[in-house]
N, C-alpha and C positions, 0 to 999 in steps of 0.2 A: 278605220275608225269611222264610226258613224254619226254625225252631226245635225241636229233637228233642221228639217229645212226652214223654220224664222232665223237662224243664227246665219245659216249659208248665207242666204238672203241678206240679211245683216249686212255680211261682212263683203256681200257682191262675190262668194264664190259658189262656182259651180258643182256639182256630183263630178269628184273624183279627180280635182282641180286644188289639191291640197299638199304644201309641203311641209312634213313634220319636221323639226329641228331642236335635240336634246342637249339643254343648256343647264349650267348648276342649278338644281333645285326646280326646273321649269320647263316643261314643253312648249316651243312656239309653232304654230302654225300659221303660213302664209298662203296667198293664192298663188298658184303656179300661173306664168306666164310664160306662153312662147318668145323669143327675143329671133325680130329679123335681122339676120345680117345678109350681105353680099360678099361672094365667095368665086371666086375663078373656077367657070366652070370645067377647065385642066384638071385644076387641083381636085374638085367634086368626084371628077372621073377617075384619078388614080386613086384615091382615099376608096371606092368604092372597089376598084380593081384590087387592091390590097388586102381588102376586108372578103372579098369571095374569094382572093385566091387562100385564105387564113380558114375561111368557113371548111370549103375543099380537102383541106389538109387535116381541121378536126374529124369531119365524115370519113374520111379515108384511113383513118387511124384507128379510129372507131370500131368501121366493117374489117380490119386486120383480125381486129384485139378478137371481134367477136366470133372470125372465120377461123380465126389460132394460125 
């Protein structure tokens, strides 16, 4: 969606810094903001090991499908 940049401006958001959200009768749009948290970096480490060992497994299923 493209919004005149005086409204961006307006509204203090940025290019591409928009969340849409479809409500009865009425689209809203909000600014997106990153939200810090603090996170054990163990936990960062296996959430990330889990997630490439999952990636790995799509690839690899992949090059099967597509080797026959």
């Amino acid at each position: 969606m493209i919004l005149p940049k005086s409204v961006r401006e307006a509204a203090g958001i940025d290019e591409g810094e928009i969340i849409a959200e479809a409500r009865e009768g009425e689209i809203v749009l909000k600014p997106f903001r990153l939200r810090e948290v603090e996170i054990d970096p163990k936990i960062a480490d296996q959430i990330l090991k889990e997630e490439d060992e999952l990636e790995r497994r799509k690839i690899s299923a992949i090059l099967k499908e597509i080797r026959g």
